[in-house]
N, C-alpha and C positions, 0 to 999 in steps of 0.2 A: 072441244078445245084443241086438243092433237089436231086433229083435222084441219081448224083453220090456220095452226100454225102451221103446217106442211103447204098451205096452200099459199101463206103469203111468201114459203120459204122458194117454192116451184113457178111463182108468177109476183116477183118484185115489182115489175114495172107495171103490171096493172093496178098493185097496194099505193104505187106511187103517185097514179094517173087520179086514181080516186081523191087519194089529199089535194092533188093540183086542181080540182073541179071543188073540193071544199074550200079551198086558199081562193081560189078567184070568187066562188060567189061568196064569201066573209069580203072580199078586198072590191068586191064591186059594188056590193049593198052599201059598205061603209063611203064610196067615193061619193054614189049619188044621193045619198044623205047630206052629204057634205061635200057639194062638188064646185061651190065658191072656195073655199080654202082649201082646193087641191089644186086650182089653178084650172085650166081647159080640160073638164071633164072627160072627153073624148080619149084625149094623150093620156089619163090616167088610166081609162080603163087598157088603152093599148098595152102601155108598161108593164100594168097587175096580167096582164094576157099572157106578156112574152116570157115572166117572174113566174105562172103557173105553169108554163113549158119547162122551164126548168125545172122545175121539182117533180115534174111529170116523167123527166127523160134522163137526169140527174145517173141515174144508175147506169143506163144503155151507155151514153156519151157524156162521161164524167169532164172532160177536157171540156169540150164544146160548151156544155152548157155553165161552166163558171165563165167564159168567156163572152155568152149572153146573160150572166148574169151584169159582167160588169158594163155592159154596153147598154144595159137596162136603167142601170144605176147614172150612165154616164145621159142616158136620155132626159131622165128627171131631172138632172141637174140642170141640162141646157134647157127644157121645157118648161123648168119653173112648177115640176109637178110634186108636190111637198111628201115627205116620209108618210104612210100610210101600212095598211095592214099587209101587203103583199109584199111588203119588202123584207118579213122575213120569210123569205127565199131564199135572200142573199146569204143569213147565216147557214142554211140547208145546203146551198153552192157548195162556200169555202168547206165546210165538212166534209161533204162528198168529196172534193177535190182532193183535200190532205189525206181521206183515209183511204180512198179507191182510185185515183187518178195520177197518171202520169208524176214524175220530181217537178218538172217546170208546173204544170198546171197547181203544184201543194205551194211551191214557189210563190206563186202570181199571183195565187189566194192569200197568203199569208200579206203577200202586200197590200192588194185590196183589204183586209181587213184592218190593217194599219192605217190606212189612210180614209177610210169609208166615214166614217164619223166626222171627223172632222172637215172633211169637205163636204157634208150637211151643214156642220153648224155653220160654215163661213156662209154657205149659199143661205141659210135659213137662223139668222142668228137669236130672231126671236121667237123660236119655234116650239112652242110651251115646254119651255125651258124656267118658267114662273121665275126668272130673274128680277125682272120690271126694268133691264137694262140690259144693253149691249156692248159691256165692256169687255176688255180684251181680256183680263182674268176668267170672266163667267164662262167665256166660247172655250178656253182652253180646259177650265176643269168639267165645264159637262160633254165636250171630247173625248176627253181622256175617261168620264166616266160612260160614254157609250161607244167606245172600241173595245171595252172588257167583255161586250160577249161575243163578238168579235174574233177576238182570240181564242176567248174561249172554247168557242167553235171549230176553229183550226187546229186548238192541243188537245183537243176531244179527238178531231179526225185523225191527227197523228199519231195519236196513241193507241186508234182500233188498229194502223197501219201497221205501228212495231207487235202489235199484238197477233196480228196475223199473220206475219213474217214470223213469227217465234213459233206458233203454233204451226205451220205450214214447214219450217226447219224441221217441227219435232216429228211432222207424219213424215216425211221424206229420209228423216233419218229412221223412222221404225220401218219404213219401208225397206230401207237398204239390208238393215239389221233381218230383216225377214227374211230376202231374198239370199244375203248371206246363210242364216241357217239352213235353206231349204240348199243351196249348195253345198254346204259343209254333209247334212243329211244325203244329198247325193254320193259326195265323196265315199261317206262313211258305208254306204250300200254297195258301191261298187269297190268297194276293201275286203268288205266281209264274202260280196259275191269271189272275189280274188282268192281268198283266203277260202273260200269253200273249194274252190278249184282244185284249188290245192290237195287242200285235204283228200279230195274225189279220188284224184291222180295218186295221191299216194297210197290209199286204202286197195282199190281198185288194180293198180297196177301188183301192188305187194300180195293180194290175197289170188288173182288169178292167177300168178307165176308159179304159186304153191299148188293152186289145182292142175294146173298144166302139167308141173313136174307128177302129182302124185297121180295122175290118171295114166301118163307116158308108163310110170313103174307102173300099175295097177296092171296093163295091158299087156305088158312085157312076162308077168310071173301067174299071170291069169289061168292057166293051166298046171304049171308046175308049182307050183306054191299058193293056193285058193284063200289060206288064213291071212298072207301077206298081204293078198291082193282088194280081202276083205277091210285088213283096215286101211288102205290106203284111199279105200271108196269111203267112208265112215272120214278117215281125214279130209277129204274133198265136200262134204256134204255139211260138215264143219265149220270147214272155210267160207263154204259158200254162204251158210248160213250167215256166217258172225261180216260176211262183207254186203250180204242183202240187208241187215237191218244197221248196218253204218250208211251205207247209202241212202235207205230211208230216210234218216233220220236228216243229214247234210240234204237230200233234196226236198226234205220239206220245209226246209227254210228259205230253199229258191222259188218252191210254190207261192209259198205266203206272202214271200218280201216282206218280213215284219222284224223287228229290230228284236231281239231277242240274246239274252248270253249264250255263249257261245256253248256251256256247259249243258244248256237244254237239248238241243238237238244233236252237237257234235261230241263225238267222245272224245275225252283228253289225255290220251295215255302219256305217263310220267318214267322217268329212268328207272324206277323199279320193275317196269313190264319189258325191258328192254331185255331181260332174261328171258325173259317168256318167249320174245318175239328169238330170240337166239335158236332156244329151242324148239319152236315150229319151223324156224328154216332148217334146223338139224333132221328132222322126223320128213322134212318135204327132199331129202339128199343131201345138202351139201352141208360141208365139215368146216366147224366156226370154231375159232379159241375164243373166249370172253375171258376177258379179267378189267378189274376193279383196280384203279389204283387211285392210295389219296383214302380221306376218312369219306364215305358217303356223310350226307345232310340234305335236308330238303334245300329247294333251290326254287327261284321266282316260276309260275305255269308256262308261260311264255317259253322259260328257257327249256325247261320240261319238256314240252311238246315240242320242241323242235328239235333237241337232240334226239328223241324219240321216229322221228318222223326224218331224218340224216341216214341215223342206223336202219332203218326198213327199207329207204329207197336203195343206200347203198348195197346192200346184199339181193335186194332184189337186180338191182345193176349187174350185180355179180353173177347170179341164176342165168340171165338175160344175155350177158356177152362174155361172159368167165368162161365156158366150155363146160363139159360134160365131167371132166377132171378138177375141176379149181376147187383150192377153197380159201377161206376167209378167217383174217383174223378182226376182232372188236375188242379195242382198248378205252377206257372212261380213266379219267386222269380228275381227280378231285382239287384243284389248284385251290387257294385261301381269295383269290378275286375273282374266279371262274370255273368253268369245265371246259376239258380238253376231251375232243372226238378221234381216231385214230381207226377208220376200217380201210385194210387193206386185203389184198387178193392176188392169187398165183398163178391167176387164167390168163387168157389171150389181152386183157384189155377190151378197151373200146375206139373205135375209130376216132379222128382226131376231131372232126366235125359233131362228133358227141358232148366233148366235152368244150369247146373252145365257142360261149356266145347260145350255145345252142343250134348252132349253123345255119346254115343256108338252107339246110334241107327240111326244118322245122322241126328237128328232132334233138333231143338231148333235156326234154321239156323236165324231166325231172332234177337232173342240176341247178338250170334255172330257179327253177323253183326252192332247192337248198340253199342259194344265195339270196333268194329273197326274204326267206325264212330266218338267213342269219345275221341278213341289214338290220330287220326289225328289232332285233335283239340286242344290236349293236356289235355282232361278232364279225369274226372273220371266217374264209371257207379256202381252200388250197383244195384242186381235184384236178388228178394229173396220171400220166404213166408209169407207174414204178422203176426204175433203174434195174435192168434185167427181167424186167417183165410183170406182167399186171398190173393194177390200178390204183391209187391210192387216193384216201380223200381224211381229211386231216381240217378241226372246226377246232377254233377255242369261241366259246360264249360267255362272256364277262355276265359276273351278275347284278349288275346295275345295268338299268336299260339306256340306251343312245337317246339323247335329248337332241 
């Protein structure tokens, strides 16, 4: 049964061709049975001929053939060739017309069907009509009562017409809806790809700058101080470690491309590890004040992670372009609507194209990236030259996020 519904679904106009060869020979048997009171036999079978073209073809050329339907209709009339079994065709026309066919051609059927009846009865007033008369009452009510399928036919076809405009709205709208998602899924990949970046850049940069420094001392005291030198290699193997398997873990989310929290593969360090991280830049050289100000409290992860990830790049900043001499202060400021970030530094600075845009020259990519960090959060970010010299970078991060 599937079967041969898929096959009249895939070849309509052959399902149609066959009823048009059943409609003529019903409408041709019935003529020449009866082909004194069809009028000139010949003209009738012609008309049932051109009435099973239509319903043959009715689907291909829905326009055309209610326009040979009414020309068929309009022939019997002049020929004198009386209502017979091919003329429903005609209500198969107007159907097709109204539910598949052009506004005018639903149009022009809808009038043909108004007027088709009744310009029978007038041509054929005693046309077993079992009146016994042809008075002007009997023509108008068995008119009036054979244009009702008529119409019928026409608010049949127009109503498969709104029915497929409604259903054809609603794929075209889940189509858009689709397409929308799978865009928004783009967006959303290329955020987090964004945000891995990030993260790369700041792990990456923060934990090599540590091994750099502790190898530089390692190499320096190699001889004269062995214990020293030994842990500063232990320090480096550390670092190395703890930045081989952060890497990991952020580049196996660019392997996979799979939509994942973030908590899975990326690590999330929070304000409390900002000591920690204080204290590895301490042990890697360079001389930090930290202090706390303000009652600590937990605070949303978003803001977490990114004051976290401020403080690492800053002081890496600092290792990087501060000199051999600088050091660094980190102030957390506990506000009742936010946190306040304050690290400053006593070194040379940074050139100006460092920090202004990220420059021209493609570098300063880790500011950039603090600003991007502290839009999402809805903060602000001020990073600039100190007044007498070094660098300073100065965030407040409100703890409701920017809508």
């Amino acid at each position: 049964m599937q079967r041969l519904y898929d096959f009249i679904r895939r070849h309509p106009t052959a399902v149609d061709a066959l009823w048009a060869v059943f409609l003529l020979g019903i409408s041709g048997m019935s003529i020449v049975s009866t082909g004194v009171s069809h009028g000139s036999t010949p003209w009738a079978l012609l008309t049932s001929l051109g009435l099973s073209v239509v319903v043959a073809l009715r689907r291909r050329a829905p326009e055309k053939m209610v326009v040979l339907a009414a020309l068929m209709g309009l022939a019997q009339l002049a020929l004198n060739v009386s209502p017979n079994v091919s003329d429903f065709a005609l209500l198969v026309a107007i159907y097709t017309a109204a539910a598949i066919g052009e506004r005018w051609a639903s149009r022009f059927a809808l009038a043909g069907s108004l007027v088709a009846a009744a310009l029978a009865m007038l041509r054929w007033p005693d046309y077993d009509n079992g009146s016994g008369g042809t008075s002007l009452g009997a023509v108008i009510f068995f008119a009036a009562v054979m244009t009702v399928p008529f119409v019928l036919a026409w608010v049949l076809g127009d109503s498969m017409r709104t029915r497929r405009a409604y259903f054809a709205q609603l794929e075209e709208r889940a189509a858009r809806l689709e397409k929308e998602r799978e865009a928004q899924a783009k967006v959303a990949v290329a955020a987090e790809r964004a945000r891995i970046a990030r993260e790369l850049h700041d792990v990456v940069a923060h934990n090599v700058s540590v091994m750099v420094v502790q190898a530089d001392g390692a190499a320096y005291v190699m001889d004269a101080a062995p214990d020293q030198a030994r842990i500063a290699l232990e320090t480096i193997s550390m670092t190395g470690r703890q930045a081989l398997a952060e890497m990991r873990r952020l580049l196996g989310v660019l392997r996979t491309g799979e939509h994942r929290e973030a908590g899975e593969y990326v690590p999330q360090p929070d304000v409390e590890q900002i000591e920690e991280l204080v204290e590895q830049v301490r042990t890697a050289g360079l001389t930090v004040d930290f202090k706390i100000e303000g009652t600590p409290r937990p605070l949303p992860s978003g803001v977490e992670l990114t004051a976290y990830r401020i403080v690492q790049e800053a002081l890496t900043n600092t290792r990087k372009h501060g000199g051999p001499e600088a050091g660094a202060s980190v102030r957390l400021v506990y506000f009742d609507d936010g946190l306040g970030l304050l690290v400053e530094d006593d070194g040379r600075g940074a050139a100006h194209e460092m920090y202004e845009d990220g420059g021209a020259d493609g570098q300063g990519h880790g500011l950039i990236g603090m600003r991007e960090r502290v839009g999402m959060v809805g903060g602000t970010l001020d990073a600039g030259p100190r007044p007498g010299g070094g660098f300073r970078i100065s965030a407040l991060l409100p703890l409701k996020p920017a809508h």
